[in-house]
Every structure is written in structure tokens, then in C-alpha cells.
C-alpha positions in Angstrom: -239.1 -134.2 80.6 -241.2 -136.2 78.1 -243.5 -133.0 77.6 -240.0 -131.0 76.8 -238.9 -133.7 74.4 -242.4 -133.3 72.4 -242.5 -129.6 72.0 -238.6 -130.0 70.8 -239.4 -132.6 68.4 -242.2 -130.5 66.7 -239.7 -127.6 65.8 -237.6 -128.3 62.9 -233.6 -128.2 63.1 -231.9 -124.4 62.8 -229.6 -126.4 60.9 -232.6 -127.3 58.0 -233.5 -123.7 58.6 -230.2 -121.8 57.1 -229.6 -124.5 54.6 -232.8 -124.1 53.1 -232.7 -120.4 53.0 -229.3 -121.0 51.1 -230.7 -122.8 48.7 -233.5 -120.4 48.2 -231.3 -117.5 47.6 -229.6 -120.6 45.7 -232.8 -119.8 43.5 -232.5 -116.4 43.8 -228.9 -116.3 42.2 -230.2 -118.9 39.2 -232.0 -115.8 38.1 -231.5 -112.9 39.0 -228.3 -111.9 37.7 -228.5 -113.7 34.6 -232.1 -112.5 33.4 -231.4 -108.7 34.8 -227.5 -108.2 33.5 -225.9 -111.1 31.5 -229.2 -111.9 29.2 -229.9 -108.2 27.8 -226.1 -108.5 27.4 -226.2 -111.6 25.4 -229.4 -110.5 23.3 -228.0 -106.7 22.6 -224.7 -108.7 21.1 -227.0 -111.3 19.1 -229.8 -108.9 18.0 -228.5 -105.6 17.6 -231.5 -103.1 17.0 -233.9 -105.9 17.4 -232.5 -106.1 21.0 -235.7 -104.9 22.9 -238.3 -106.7 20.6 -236.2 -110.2 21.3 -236.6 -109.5 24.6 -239.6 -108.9 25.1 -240.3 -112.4 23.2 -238.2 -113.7 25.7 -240.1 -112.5 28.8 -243.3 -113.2 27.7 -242.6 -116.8 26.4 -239.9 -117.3 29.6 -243.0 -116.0 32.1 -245.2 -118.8 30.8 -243.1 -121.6 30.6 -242.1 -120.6 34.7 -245.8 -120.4 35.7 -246.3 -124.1 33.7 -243.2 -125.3 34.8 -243.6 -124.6 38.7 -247.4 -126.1 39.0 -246.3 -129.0 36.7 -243.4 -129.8 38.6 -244.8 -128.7 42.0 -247.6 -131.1 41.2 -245.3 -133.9 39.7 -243.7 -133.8 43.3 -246.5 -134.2 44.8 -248.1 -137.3 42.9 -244.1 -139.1 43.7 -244.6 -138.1 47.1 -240.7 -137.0 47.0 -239.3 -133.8 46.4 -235.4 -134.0 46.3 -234.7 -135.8 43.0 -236.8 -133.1 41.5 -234.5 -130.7 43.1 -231.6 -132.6 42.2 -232.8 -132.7 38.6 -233.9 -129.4 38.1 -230.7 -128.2 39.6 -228.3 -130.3 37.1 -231.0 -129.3 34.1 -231.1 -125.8 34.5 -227.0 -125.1 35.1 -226.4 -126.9 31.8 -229.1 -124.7 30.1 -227.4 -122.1 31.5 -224.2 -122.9 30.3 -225.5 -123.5 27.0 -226.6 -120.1 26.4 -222.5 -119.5 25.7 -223.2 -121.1 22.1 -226.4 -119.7 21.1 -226.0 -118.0 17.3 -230.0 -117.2 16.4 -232.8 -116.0 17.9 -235.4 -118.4 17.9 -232.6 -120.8 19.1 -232.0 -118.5 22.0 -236.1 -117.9 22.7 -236.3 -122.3 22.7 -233.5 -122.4 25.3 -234.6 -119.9 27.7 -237.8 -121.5 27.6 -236.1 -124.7 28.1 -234.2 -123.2 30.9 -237.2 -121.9 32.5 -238.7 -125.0 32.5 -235.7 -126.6 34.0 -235.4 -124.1 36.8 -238.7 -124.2 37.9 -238.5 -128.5 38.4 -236.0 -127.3 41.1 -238.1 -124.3 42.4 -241.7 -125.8 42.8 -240.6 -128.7 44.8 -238.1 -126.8 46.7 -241.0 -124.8 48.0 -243.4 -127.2 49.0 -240.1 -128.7 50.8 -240.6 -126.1 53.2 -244.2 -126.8 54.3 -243.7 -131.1 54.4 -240.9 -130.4 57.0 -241.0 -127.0 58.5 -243.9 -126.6 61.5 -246.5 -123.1 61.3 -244.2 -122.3 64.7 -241.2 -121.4 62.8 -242.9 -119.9 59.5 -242.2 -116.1 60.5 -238.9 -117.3 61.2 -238.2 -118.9 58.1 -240.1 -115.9 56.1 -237.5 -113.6 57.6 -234.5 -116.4 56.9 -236.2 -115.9 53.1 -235.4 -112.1 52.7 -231.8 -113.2 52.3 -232.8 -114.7 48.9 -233.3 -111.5 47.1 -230.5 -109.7 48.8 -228.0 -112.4 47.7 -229.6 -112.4 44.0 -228.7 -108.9 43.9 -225.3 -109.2 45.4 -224.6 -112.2 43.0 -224.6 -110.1 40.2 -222.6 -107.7 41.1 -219.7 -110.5 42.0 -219.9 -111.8 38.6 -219.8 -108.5 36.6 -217.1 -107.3 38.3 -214.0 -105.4 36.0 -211.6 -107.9 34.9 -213.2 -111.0 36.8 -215.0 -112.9 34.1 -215.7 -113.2 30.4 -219.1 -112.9 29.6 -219.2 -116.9 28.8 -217.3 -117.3 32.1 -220.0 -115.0 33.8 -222.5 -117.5 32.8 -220.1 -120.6 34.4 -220.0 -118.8 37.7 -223.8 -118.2 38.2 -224.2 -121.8 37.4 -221.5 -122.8 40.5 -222.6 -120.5 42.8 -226.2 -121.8 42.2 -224.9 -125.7 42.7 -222.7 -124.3 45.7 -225.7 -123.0 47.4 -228.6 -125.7 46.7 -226.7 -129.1 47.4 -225.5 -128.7 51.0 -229.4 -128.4 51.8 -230.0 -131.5 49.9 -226.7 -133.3 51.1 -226.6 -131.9 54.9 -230.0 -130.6 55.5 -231.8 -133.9 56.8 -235.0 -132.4 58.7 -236.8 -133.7 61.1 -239.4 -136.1 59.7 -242.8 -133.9 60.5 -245.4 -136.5 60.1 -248.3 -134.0 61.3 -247.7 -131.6 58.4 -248.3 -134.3 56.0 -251.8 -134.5 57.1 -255.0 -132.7 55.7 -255.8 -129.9 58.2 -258.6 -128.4 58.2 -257.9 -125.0 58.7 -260.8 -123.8 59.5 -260.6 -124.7 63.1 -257.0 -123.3 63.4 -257.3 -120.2 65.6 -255.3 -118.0 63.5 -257.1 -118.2 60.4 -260.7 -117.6 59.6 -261.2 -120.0 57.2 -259.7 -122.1 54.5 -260.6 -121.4 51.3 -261.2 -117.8 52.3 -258.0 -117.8 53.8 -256.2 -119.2 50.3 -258.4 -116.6 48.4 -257.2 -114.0 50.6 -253.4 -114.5 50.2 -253.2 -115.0 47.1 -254.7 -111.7 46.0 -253.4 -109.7 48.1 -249.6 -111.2 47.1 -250.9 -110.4 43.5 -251.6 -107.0 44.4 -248.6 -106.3 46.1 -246.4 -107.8 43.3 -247.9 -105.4 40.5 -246.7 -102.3 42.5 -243.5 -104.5 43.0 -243.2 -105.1 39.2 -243.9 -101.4 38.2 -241.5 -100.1 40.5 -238.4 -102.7 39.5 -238.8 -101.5 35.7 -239.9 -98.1 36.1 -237.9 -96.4 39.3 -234.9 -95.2 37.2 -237.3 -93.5 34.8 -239.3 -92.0 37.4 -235.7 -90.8 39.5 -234.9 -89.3 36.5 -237.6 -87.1 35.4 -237.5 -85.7 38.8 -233.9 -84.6 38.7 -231.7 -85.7 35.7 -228.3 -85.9 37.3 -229.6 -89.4 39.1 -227.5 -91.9 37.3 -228.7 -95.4 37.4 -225.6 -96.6 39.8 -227.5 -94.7 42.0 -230.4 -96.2 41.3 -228.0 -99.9 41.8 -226.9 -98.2 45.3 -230.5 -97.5 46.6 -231.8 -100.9 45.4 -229.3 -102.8 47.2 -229.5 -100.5 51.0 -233.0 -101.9 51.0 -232.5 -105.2 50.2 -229.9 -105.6 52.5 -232.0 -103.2 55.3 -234.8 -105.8 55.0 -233.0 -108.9 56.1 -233.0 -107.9 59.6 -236.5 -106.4 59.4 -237.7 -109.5 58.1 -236.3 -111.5 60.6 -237.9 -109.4 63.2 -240.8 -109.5 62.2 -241.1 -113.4 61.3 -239.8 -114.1 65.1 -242.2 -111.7 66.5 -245.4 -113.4 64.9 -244.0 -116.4 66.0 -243.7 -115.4 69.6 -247.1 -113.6 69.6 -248.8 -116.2 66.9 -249.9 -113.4 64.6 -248.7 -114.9 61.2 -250.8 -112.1 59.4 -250.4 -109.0 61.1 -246.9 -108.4 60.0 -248.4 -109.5 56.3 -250.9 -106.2 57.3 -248.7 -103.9 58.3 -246.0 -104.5 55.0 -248.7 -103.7 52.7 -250.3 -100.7 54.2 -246.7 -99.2 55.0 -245.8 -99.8 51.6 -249.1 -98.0 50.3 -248.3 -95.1 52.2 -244.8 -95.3 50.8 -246.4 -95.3 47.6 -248.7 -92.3 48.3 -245.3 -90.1 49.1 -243.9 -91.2 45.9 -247.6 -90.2 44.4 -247.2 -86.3 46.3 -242.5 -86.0 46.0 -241.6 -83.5 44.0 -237.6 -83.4 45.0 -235.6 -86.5 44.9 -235.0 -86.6 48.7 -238.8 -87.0 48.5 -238.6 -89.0 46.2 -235.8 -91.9 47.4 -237.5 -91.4 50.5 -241.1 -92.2 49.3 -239.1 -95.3 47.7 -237.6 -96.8 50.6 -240.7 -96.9 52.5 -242.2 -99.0 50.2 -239.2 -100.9 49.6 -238.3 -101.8 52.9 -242.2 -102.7 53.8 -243.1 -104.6 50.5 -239.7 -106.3 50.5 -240.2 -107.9 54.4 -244.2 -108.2 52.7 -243.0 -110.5 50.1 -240.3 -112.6 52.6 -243.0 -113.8 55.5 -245.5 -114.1 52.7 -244.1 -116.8 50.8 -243.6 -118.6 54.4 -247.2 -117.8 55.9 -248.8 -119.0 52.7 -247.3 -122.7 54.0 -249.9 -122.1 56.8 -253.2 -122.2 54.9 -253.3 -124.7 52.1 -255.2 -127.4 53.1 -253.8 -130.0 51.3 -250.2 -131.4 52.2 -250.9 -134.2 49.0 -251.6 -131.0 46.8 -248.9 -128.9 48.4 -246.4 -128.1 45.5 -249.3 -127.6 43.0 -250.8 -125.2 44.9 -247.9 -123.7 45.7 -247.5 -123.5 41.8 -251.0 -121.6 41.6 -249.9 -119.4 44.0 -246.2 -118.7 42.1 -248.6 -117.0 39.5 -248.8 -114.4 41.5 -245.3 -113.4 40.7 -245.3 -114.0 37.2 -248.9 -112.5 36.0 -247.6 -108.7 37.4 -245.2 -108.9 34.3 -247.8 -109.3 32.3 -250.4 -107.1 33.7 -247.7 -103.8 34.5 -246.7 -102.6 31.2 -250.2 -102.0 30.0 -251.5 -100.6 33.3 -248.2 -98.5 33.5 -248.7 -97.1 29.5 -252.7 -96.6 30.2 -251.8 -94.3 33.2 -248.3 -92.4 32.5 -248.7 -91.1 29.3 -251.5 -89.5 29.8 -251.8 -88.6 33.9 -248.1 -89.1 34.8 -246.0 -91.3 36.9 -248.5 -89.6 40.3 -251.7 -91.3 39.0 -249.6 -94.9 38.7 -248.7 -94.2 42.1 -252.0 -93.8 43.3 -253.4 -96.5 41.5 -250.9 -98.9 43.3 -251.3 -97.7 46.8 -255.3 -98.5 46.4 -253.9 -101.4 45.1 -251.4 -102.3 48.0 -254.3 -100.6 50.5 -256.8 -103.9 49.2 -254.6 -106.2 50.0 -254.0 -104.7 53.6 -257.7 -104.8 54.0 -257.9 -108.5 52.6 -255.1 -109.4 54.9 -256.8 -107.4 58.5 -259.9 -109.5 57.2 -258.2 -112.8 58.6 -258.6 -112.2 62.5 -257.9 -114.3 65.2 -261.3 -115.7 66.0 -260.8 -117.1 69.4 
């Protein structure tokens, strides 16, 4: 009985589980609709003609200020050895920045906030990630990774609530995202209360753990191949429509909207299969393996299509693979940083990975397409998603 009561207390409550995936996909919704539909909204309106240049001022200064903003934070949590007022802070900083937006008359003014914002959001992000690893044991990371594919899913979903005909002003628009983010983030932070995991908290060294080879190779490991992935990620979210459309120019971007969502919502339950299934065999990488060489061979039919059933098809491949790729990643990196006292700024370091692909896909995407076509970017990222496979089948078992 007292052996049952152990292995019970090491696994954290399902309770903690689903609230912290709500308030991930919390996250999710901060963004997603707002920097995707309501921003290019609010900037065409401001801006006019200069409408593309501002934003792209406003990616490149907001992508900064996140990568800063979610080390400094991540790290701040870490030196307080707390990670809730953070969250709690972050949350009430970034909603008012959001809502500020509504009353934004210039530019610059509008570049300062969103670099405010950004900075605001990601005090609530870093230590809500770290979160996960203080409390949440290596037995239930695939299970949490696949809890995690609900986030982008319910980003998506988000902003079609708020744009719907006739539901919202555009200032109202901006109110909503901002309540559904609070709605979703504080019953983690009210109800949640894990288990304390006292184990997690100390320095591991990984090296001995049987599922991965070694530490810093480990660290090296994941994080590259994440950065691979996310660059074929990043070129395919701004350049599918384009791509769709050159193929056959009755594809309209609703259908475009239509595809994106069937694989978001398709890899929820792929996810989840696959994070219980590494957790029942203790493979926490194989999955990780298998997402990025299924997605270069979905990238590879995109690379050969020449119809657009080939084409959608190629598409969903990768889609569906990268997307469940990206979902246990983010849990599985939990398992191989070394450091619990370090935990939030190395998750930080490793948050790079999602921000540097913005900044590294438009000039790999105008050195290739112009020239060779949207086949030879294709290619390019499936060697690209095929090196991280190969970093990833590097990290046997070794018992």
C-alpha cells in the first residue's frame, strides 16, 4: 500500500494537467488572433499605404522584445524562486496593453506599445513554462505535450469567434481577446494547486538518465532540431496561400482558413496519442523522430505536387506531423535541462527557437523562390526537417 501511495504521489493531479493546458492555449489566444487578424487591421486603418512597411517594423522590433522578454522574465522567475506573481503580472500587464491599442493615433506610438505588450506577455509566458517542469514529473510529459496541441487549435479558433459578422467592433474585438485570455489563465493559477514535486527541483544530472544520452548534448540536440523544424514551420504559415495559388488560382484564402484549421484540430488527438504512448513505452524522443521525418516527407510531396489535391495533400502531411512535432517538443524539452534553478531562463533560450525562424525565413524564402521556385524551398526544408530527425534518432536509449 505504501509502495502504491509513492508511485501516486510522484504523478501530478489530471486536475493541474487540463488547467495548465488552458492557460497555455490561454497564451495561445493572447496572440494569435490579435497579431494574425486584428493588428494588420489596426495598422492598414492607421498607415494606409505604409501598411506593410509598419508592419514589418512591428514584427521585427515585437520578435525581439518576445525573445528578451521571455529569458528575462523566465530568469527573473527563477532568481525569486516563484512563478505565479509573474504570471499574475504579466497577465494584468499585457490585457491592458492590449486594450490600449484601441487609442493608438501614430505609428511610432503604436511600434512602443507593441513592444511594451510583447514585453508584458512574455512576463506571463516564460514563467508559465518553467511552471510546467517545477511541478509536472518526466512520467506525464508526453501526456502534457499532447494536452499542449490544444493551445494552437484554440488560438486559431479564437479568432474566428471574435471576427465574427456583427459580434464585435474592432475596439470591442480587442476587449474580448483580452477576457478570454484572463478567462483561461486564472483558474490554473486560482484552482490549479499541484502537487508539490520536490524531486524536480533538484539538479539531475541527466546524463545517467536512461533515456537520454547525455546532457549538454541532449540540450544541443533539441534545440536545433526545434529550430529546424520551426523555419519550415515559419515559411509555410506565411507562404502556403501563395504557393496554393500559383498552382491553381481559383483557391481562395478561406480555403486556405479551412485547411489550416482541419489540421490543427486533427492534431489534438494525434498529439495526445502519441505523448501517452511515450509515456507508456518511456520513449520521450521517438515520437519527436518520427514528427520531423514525416513532416520532411510531407515536404518532399509539396517539393514534387503539381495539382492541388497534390498539393493540400503534401500540406497536411507536414502539418499534421510538425504540428504533434512542435506539441510533445515543448513538453520533452522539460526533460533535459539540467538545471531546475536555471529552468525559466533556459527555457527562454530555447523560446528563441520560435522567434529566430521569423527572422531567418524571408531571406531564405526570397534567396530560393525567385530564382528556383517554391520546389527548391521545399527541398531545402525537408533537408532541413530530415537534420533534425537525424539529431533527434541520435539520442538512444543507452541501457
Amino acid at each position: 500500500m505504501a509502495l502504491t501511495e509513492a508511485g501516486q504521489a510522484q504523478r501530478q493531479s489530471l486536475r493541474f494537467l487540463w488547467l495548465y493546458a488552458l492557460a497555455v492555449a490561454g497564451g495561445a489566444v493572447s496572440y494569435v488572433p490579435f497579431l494574425t487578424l486584428l493588428l494588420p487591421v489596426r495598422v492598414t486603418a492607421l498607415a494606409g499605404q505604409e501598411a506593410i512597411t509598419l508592419l514589418a517594423y512591428i514584427a521585427f522590433a515585437g520578435a525581439i522584445a518576445a525573445s528578451a522578454g521571455n529569458i528575462l522574465f523566465g530568469w527573473a522567475s527563477d532568481l525569486t524562486g516563484t512563478r505565479k506573481p509573474w504570471i499574475y503580472s504579466g497577465l494584468a500587464i499585457s490585457c491592458l496593453l492590449l486594450v490600449s491599442v484601441r487609442s493608438v493615433e501614430q505609428p511610432l506610438e503604436l511600434i512602443l506599445l507593441l513592444v511594451a505588450w510583447q514585453l508584458g506577455l512574455n512576463m506571463m509566458l516564460g514563467p508559465l513554462a518553467a511552471w510546467a517542469g517545477d511541478v509536472i514529473p518526466d512520467e506525464q510529459k508526453g501526456l502534457l505535450g499532447g494536452l499542449l496541441a490544444f493551445a494552437p487549435a484554440l488560438g486559431a479558433a479564437s479568432g474566428a469567434l471574435v471576427t465574427l459578422p456583427g459580434l464585435a467592433s474592432a475596439d470591442e474585438r480587442l476587449v474580448m481577446v483580452a477576457g478570454l485570455v484572463a478567462a483561461m489563465v486564472l483558474p490554473v493559477l486560482l484552482f490549479g494547486k499541484p502537487h508539490a514535486m520536490p524531486h524536480l527541483m533538484r539538479p539531475v544530472e541527466k546524463a545517467d538518465d536512461p533515456t537520454i544520452s547525455s546532457s549538454r548534448g541532449a540540450v544541443a540536440r533539441m534545440w536545433l532540431a526545434r529550430l529546424l523544424v520551426q523555419i519550415a514551420e515559419a515559411a509555410l504559415f506565411a507562404y502556403l496561400l501563395i504557393w496554393f495559388v500559383s498552382i491553381d488560382e481559383s483557391f481562395t484564402d478561406s480555403d486556405t482558413a479551412r485547411i489550416f484549421a482541419a489540421v490543427l484540430a486533427l492534431s489534438v488527438p494525434l498529439a495526445l496519442a502519441a505523448g501517452r504512448w511515450s509515456d507508456r513505452s518511456d520513449q520521450p524522443i521517438l515520437p519527436l523522430a518520427w514528427g520531423a521525418g514525416i513532416g520532411a516527407c510531407g515536404l518532399v510531396i509539396m517539393a514534387l505536387a503539381d495539382t492541388i489535391t497534390g498539393a493540400v495533400a503534401g500540406y497536411v502531411v507536414f502539418g499534421l506531423s510538425t504540428s504533434v512535432f512542435l506539441a510533445l517538443h515543448s513538453s520533452q524539452t522539460l526533460r533535459v535541462l539540467p538545471k531546475p534553478q536555471t529552468r525559466g531562463r533556459d527555457l527562454g533560450l530555447f523560446n528563441l527557437t520560435n522567434t529566430v525562424p521569423s527572422l531567418v525565413m524571408p531571406w531564405l524564402a526570397l534567396a530560393l523562390v525567385p530564382v528556383f521556385g517554391f520546389d527548391a524551398l521545399f527541398l531545402v526544408l525537408a533537408v532541413l526537417a530530415a537534420v533534425a530527425t537525424i539529431l533527434l534518432v541520435s539520442m538512444q536509449r543507452t541501457n
